[in-house]
C-alpha positions in Angstrom: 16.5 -45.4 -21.9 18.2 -42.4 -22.7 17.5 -38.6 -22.9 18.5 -36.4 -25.9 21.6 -34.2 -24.8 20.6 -31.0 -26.5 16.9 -31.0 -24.3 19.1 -31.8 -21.2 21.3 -29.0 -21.3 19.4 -26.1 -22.7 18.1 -24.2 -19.9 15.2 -22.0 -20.1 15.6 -18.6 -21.5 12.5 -15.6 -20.3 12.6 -11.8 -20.9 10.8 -9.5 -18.4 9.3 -6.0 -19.1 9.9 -3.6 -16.0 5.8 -2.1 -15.9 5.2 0.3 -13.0 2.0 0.1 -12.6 -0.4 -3.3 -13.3 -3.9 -2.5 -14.3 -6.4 -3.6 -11.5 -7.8 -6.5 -13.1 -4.0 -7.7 -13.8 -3.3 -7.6 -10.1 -6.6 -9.1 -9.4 -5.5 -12.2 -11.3 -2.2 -12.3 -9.7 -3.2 -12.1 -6.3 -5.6 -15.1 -7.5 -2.6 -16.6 -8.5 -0.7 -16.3 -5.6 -3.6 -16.8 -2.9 -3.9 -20.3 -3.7 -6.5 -21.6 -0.9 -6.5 -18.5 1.0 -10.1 -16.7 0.6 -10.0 -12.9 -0.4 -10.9 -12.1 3.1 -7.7 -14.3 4.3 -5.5 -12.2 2.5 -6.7 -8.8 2.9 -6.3 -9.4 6.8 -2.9 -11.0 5.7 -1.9 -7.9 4.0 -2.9 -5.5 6.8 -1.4 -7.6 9.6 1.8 -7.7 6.9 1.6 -3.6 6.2 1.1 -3.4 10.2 3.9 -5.2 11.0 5.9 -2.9 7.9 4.6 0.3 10.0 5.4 -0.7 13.3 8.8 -1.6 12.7 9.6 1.1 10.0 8.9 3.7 13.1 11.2 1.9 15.6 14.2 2.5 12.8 13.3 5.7 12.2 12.6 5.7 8.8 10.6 8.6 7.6 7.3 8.2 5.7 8.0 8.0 2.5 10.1 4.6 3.1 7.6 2.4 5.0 5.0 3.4 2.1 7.4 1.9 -0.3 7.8 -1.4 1.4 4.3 -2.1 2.1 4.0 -1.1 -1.8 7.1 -4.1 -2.5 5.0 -6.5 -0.1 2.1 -6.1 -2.1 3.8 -6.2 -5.3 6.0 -9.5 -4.2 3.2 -11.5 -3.7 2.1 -11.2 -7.0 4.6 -12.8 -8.1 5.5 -15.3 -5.0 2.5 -17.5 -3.7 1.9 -16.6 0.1 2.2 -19.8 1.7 6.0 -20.4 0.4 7.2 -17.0 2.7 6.9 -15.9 5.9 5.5 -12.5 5.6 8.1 -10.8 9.1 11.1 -12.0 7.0 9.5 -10.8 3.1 8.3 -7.5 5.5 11.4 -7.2 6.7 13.4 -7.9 3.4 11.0 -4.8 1.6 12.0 -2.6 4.6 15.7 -3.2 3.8 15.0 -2.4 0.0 12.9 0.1 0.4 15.5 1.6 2.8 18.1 1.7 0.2 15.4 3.0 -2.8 15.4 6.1 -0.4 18.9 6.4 0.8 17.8 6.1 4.2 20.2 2.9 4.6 20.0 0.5 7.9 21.9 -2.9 8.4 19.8 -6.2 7.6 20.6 -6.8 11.5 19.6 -2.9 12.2 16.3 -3.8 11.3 16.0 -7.4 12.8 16.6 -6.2 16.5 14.2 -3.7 15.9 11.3 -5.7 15.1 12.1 -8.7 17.9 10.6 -6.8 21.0 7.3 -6.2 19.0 7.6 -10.0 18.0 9.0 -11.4 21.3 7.6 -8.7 23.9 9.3 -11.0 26.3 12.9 -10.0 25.6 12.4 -6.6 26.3 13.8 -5.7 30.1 13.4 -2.3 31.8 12.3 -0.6 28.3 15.3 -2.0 26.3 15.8 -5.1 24.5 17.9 -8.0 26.7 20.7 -8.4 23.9 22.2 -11.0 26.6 19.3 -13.2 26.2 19.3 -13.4 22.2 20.7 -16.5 20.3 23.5 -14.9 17.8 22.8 -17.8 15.3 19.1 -17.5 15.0 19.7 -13.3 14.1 22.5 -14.7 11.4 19.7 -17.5 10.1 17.2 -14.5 9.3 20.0 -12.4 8.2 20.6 -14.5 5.8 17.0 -15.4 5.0 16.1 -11.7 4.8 18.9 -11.2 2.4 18.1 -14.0 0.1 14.1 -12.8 -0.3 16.3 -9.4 -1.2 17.2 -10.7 -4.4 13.2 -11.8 -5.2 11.6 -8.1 -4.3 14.6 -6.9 -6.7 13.3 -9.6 -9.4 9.4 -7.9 -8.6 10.7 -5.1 -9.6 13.1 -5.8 -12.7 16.0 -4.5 -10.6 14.7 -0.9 -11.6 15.8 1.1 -8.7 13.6 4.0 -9.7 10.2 5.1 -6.8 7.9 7.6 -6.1 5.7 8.5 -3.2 2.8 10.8 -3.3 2.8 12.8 -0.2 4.9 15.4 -1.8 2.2 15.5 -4.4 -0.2 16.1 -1.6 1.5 19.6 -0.8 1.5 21.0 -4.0 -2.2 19.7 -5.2 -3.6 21.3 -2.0 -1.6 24.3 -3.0 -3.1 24.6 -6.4 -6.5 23.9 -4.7 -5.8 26.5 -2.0 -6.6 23.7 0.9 -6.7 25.0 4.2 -3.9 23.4 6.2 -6.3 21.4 8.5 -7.8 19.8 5.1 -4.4 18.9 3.8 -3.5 17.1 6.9 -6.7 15.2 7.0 -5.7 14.2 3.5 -2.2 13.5 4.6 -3.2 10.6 7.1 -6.0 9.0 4.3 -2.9 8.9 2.0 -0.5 7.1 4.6 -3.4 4.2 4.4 -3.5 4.3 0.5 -0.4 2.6 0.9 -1.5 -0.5 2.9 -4.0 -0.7 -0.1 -3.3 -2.7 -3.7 -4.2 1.1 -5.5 -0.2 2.6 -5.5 0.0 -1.2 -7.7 -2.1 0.4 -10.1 -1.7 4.3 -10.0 1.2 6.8 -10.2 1.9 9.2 -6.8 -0.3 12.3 -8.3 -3.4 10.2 -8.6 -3.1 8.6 -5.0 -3.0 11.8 -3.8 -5.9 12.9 -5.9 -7.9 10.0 -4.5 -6.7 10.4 -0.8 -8.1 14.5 -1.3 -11.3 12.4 -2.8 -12.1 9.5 -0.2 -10.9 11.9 2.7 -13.5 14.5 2.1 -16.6 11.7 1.6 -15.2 10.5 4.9 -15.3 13.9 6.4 -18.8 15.0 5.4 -20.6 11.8 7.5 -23.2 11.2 4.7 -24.0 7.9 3.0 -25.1 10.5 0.1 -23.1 13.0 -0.4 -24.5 14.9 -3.4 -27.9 15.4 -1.2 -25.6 18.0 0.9 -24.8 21.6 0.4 -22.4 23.4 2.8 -24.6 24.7 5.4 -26.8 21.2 6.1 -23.2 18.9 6.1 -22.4 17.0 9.4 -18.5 17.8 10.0 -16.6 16.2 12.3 -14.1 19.1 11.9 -15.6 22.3 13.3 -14.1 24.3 11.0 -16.7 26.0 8.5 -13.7 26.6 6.3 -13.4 22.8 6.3 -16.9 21.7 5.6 -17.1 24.5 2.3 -13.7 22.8 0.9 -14.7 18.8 1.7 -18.2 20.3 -0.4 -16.0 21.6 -3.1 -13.4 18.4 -3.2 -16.7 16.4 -3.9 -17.9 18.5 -6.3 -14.5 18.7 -8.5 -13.2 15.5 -8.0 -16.6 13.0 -8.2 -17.3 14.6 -11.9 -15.4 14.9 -14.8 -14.4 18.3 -15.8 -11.0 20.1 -17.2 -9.8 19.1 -14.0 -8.8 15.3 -15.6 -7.0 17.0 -18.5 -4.9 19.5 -15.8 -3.8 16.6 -13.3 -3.4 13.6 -15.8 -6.2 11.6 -14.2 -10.1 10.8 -14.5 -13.1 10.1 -12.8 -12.9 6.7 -12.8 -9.7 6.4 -11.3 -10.1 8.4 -8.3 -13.5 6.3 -8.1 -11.2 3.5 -8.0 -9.4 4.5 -4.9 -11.8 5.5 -3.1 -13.4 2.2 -3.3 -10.1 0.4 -2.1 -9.9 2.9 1.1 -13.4 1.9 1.9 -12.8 -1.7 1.9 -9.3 -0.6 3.8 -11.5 0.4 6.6 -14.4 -1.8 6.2 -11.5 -4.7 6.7 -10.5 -2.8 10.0 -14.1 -2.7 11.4 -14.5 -6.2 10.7 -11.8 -7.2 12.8 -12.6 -8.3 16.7 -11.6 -5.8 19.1 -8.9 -7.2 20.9 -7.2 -7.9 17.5 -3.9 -5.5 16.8 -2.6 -4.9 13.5 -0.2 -2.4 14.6 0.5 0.5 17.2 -0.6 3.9 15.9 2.6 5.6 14.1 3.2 9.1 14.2 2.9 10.2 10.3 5.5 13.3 10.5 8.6 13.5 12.3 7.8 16.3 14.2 5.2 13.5 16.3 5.9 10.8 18.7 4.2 7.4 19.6 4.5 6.3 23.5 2.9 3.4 24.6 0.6 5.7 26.6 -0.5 7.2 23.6 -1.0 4.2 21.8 -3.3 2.3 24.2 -5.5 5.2 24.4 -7.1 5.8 21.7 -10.5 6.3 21.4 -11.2 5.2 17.3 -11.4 1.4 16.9 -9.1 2.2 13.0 -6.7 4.2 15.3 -6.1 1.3 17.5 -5.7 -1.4 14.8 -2.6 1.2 13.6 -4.7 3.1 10.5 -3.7 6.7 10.4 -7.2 7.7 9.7 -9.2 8.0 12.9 -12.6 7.1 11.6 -15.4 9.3 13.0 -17.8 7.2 15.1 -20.4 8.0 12.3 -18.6 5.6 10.1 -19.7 1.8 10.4 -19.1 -1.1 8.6 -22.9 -1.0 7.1 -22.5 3.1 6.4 -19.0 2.5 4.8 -21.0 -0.1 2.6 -24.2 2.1 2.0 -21.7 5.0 1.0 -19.8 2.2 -1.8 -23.2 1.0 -3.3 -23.7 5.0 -3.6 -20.3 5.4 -5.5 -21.4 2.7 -7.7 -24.9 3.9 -8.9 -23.1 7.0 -9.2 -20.6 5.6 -11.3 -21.4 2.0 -12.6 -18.1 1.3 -14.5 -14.4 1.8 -13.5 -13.2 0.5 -16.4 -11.6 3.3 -18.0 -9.4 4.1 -15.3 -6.0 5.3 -16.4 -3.2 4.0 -15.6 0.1 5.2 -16.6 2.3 2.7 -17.9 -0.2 0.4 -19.2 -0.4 0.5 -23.2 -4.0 -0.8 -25.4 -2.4 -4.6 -26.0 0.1 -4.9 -23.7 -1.6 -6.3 -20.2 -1.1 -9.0 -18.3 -3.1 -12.4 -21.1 -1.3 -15.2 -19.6 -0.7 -14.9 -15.3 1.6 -18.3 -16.0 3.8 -16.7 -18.6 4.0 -13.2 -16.2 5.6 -14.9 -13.0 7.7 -17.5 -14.7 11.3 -17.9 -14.3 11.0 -15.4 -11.1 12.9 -17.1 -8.0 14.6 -19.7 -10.2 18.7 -20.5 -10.8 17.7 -23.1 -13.8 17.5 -20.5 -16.4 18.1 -16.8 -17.6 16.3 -13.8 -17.4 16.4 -10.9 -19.1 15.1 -8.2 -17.1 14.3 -5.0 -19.3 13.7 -1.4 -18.4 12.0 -0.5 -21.5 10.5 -2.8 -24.5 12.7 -3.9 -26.9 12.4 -1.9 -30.0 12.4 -3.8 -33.2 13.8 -1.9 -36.3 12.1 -2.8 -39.8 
């Protein structure tokens, strides 16, 4: 038997799009993908324990903010592409820390950032407060050097090697500016935001609209009420004393749970802040769920002018501060009030539909999941990986 030449040696041709942002329904069906048997509760404590782990070591290199929110970001977008069961998620963690690393010219050695996540991995290495270099085996750390360098090239593949990001907390600054937030508000807002990024929303929504959303979710979370639109300003519980505070969460509720000018001034709607505020409840609801003596992370300071000792970290008094969420949920907040306050948001708004997402044009999403992940990860073919659609002169 014999097998025609010409279908032997042609190898496989595919062309990828660079799209920054995925519509949620697209991601949906590529985490679905990628999940395989693992249930959607399965892989959201996957994805935390993965962010977690992104967190935890991001703050023992000393990488600011900004690049830790990128590689839990490339975590989340690699496994849309790469099923979870074919990676381990400390080495594809580790490998979106060393890209993220160079997105923002903050630049550490593959190895750099190994021997700083083995004493949270092997707490057993660590002697009088420093790790026991003696006792480490110089061919494993080249084995996941090497490993952690060849998972490199797949998060540059996720990404169309487009070496182009954005992070909203800058956005954060100047949207509380233009809102005239007190600073106590914007910080609040500030810590929601650093958990937007352990979330699949940054997949879907440019920088300006997480930080819309963080303003959004953090007031509802501040004002303690399962119905907020039954408060005014005087009758709201706080857990901020300040009465400066309470009139501004009132107001952020107000502007950004309706539709107004306000859409047409910052580029976004409704339905889209909606949207993330949804995906931070579940955030926390997933934390809640979780048993007590279960640690996704130590807390990590969120600016560099704060520090994280182990005293600090084991006492904390929030059950999401000590599973590592920068958001210290006030005790007022349960897993059955976070759900009471979602079924509110829905018969508020029924439809989130129409939320917009930059990048994504009427015809062009995701039809055919196969078609979207293939070639990725493979040296039997070529890919063409483009920036921008071709255009197609008539």
């Amino acid at each position: 038997m014999t097998s025609d030449p010409s279908s032997s040696q042609a190898s496989p041709s595919h062309i990828k799009v660079f799209r920054p942002y995925l519509s949620p329904s697209e991601v949906e069906r590529l985490s679905a993908k990628q999940r395989g048997k693992l249930s959607v509760s399965r892989e959201e404590k996957a994805r935390q324990q993965a962010c977690g782990f992104i967190d935890a070591v991001g703050v023992r290199c000393g990488f600011p903010r900004r690049t830790i929110a990128t590689a839990q970001t490339l975590y989340m977008r690699f496994h849309l592409f790469f099923p979870y069961k074919d990676f381990s998620y400390i080495e594809v963690s580790l490998s979106t820390l060393y890209v993220s690393s160079k997105l923002h010219d903050t630049l550490k050695k593959p190895r750099e950032i190994i021997l700083a996540s083995l004493p949270l991995r092997f707490p057993h290495l660590v002697k009088k407060g420093a790790l026991d270099m003696n006792s480490l085996d110089p061919a494993m750390l080249e084995g996941e050097r090497r490993r952690v360098l060849s998972i490199e090239r797949l998060v540059l593949e996720s990404l169309c090697f487009k070496f182009g990001v954005a992070v909203g907390f800058g956005d954060i600054i100047s949207c509380g500016k233009r809102l005239n937030l007190p600073k106590e508000v914007v910080e609040v807002v500030w810590r929601v935001s650093v958990d937007c990024y352990r979330t699949p929303a940054p997949l879907s929504f440019p920088p300006h609209i997480i930080a819309l959303g963080s303003m959004y979710t953090a007031a509802l979370l501040s004002l303690e009420s399962t119905s907020p639109s039954l408060l005014d300003s005087s009758s709201a519980s706080i857990s901020n004393p300040s009465a400066a505070a309470a009139v501004e969460y009132r107001r952020l509720v107000d502007l950004l749970g309706n539709s107004g000018d306000w859409e047409t001034e910052y580029s976004a709607t409704a339905a889209s802040i909606d949207h993330i505020a949804h995906s931070l409840l579940d955030l926390y609801m997933t934390v809640l769920s979780l048993p007590s003596d279960t640690s996704i992370s130590a807390p990590s300071p969120i600016s560099p002018r704060e520090t994280s000792s182990p005293a600090q970290n084991s006492t904390t008094s929030s059950t999401s501060g000590e599973l590592g969420t920068a958001y210290h949920l006030p005790p007022y907040w349960t897993a059955q009030t976070l759900t009471e306050l979602k079924i509110w948001l829905r018969i508020r708004r029924p439809s989130t539909t129409t939320a917009w997402v930059e990048g994504v044009v009427p015809g062009t999403q995701v039809t055919d999941v196969d078609s979207e992940i293939q070639g990725l990860g493979n040296n039997d073919g070529t890919i063409r990986f483009l920036w921008e659609p071709e255009q197609v002169e008539v």
